[in-house]
N, C-alpha and C positions, 0 to 999 in steps of 0.2 A: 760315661758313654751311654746316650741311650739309645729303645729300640725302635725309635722312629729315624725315619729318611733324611738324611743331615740335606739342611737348606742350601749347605757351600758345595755340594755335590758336583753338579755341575763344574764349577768354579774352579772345585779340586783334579776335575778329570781334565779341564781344558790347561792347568797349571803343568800337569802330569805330563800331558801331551808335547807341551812348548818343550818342558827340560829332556828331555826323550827325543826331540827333533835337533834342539841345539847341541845335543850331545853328538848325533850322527854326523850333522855339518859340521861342526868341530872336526871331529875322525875321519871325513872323506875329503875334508883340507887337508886333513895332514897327508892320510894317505895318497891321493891321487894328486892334487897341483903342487902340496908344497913336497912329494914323496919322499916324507922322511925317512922312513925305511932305508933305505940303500945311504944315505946321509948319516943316519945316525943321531945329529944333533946341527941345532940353527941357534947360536947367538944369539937372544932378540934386548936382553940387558946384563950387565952387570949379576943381575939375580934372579934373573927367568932365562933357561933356553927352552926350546922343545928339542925334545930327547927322546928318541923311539923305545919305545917298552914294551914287551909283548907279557902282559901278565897272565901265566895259569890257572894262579892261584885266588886267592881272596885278598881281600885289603892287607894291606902289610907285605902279601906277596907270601901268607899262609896257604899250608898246602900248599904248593906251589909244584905239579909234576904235569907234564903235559900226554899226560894219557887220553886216549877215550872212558875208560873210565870214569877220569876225575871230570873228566872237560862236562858228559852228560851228566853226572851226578852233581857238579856244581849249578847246571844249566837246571835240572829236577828243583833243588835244596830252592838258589833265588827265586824261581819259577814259583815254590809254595809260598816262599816270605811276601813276594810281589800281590800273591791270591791274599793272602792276610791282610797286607796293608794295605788292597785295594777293598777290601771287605770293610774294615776299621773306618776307613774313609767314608763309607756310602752310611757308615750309623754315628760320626762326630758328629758333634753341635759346635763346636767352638772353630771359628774359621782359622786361627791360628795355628790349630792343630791340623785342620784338612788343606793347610798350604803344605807343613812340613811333612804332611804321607802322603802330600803328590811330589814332593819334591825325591819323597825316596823310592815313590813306582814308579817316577820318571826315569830315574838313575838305574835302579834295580831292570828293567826295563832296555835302557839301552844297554848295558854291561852284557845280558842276556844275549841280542840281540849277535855282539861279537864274537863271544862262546862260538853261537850256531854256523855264525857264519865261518868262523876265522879258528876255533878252536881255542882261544884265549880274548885276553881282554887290551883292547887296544892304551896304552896308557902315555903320555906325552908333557903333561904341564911338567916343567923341573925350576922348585921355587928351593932358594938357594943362597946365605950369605958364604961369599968365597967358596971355598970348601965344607964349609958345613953344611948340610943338607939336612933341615927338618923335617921335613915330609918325603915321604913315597915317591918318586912318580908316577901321577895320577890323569885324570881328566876329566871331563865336565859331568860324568855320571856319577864317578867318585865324589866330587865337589858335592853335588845337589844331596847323598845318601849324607853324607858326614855333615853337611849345615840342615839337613831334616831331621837328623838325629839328635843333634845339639840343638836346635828349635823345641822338638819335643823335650828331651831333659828342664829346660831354660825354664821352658813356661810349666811342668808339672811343678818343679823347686820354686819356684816364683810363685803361680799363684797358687800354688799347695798353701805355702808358708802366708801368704795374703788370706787366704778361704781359714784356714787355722785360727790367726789374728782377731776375724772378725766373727767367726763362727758361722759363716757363710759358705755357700757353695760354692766351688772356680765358676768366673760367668762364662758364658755359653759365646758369646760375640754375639 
């Protein structure tokens, strides 16, 4: 990382912006036209329904108590990670990296956003063979933080092990 002005800046803040808007109209479908709430859950296949979830807690559904307490303390805690990864962002060089830390202050960002307003986190996608259930139920902010995270990992292991190989530096994009 260095300490000049990442060229993708921009780029990464307007990334940030989209997954942070697509996250809220996701959430104000659900809530308001399609109101799942009072529903509970909507059929849409075999292996996806939406399924209302009010999460407290952190991914996984950690911590998970719905106090004031935890609700402001969670909203402080993302609130710093958000100020980091948007810091990180404004000193990358590598545009690959400043997609996946807009894609987690996009995320980070609307999760927030629900806290303040709602006291938890709105959560809805339910991916699903029969009864087994791999994942959480989540939603598009969850999505954006979990594939920015795994972007980031991807490409340090990758071109770590490439930059190693050659005795080169990771390139910058």
């Amino acid at each position: 990382m260095s300490s000049q002005r990442s060229p993708h800046l921009r780029f990464g803040l307007i990334f940030a912006a989209l997954a942070f808007v697509f996250d809220q109209i996701t959430k104000w479908v659900i809530t308001v036209p399609l109101s799942l709430e009072p529903k509970g859950q909507i059929e849409i296949t075999s292996f996806f329904n939406l399924t209302w979830a009010e999460n407290c807690g952190i991914s996984l559904s950690m911590f998970a108590s719905c106090t004031d307490t935890t609700r402001w303390t969670l909203v402080a805690v993302t609130g710093i990670v958000a100020a980091a990864v948007a810091f990180w962002m404004t000193r990358e060089q590598a545009k690959g990296d400043v997609i996946a830390l807009a894609m987690i202050l996009g995320g980070a960002l609307g999760n927030i956003v629900d806290r303040v307003r709602f006291g938890y986190v709105v959560d809805f996608a339910d991916l699903h063979i029969g009864d087994f259930r791999p994942f959480m139920i989540f939603n598009v902010a969850d999505a954006c933080i979990t594939l920015g995270v795994l972007l980031l990992v991807a490409r340090a292991l990758l071109l770590g092990e490439k930059a190693e190989s050659t005795g080169a530096k990771p390139s910058a994009e």
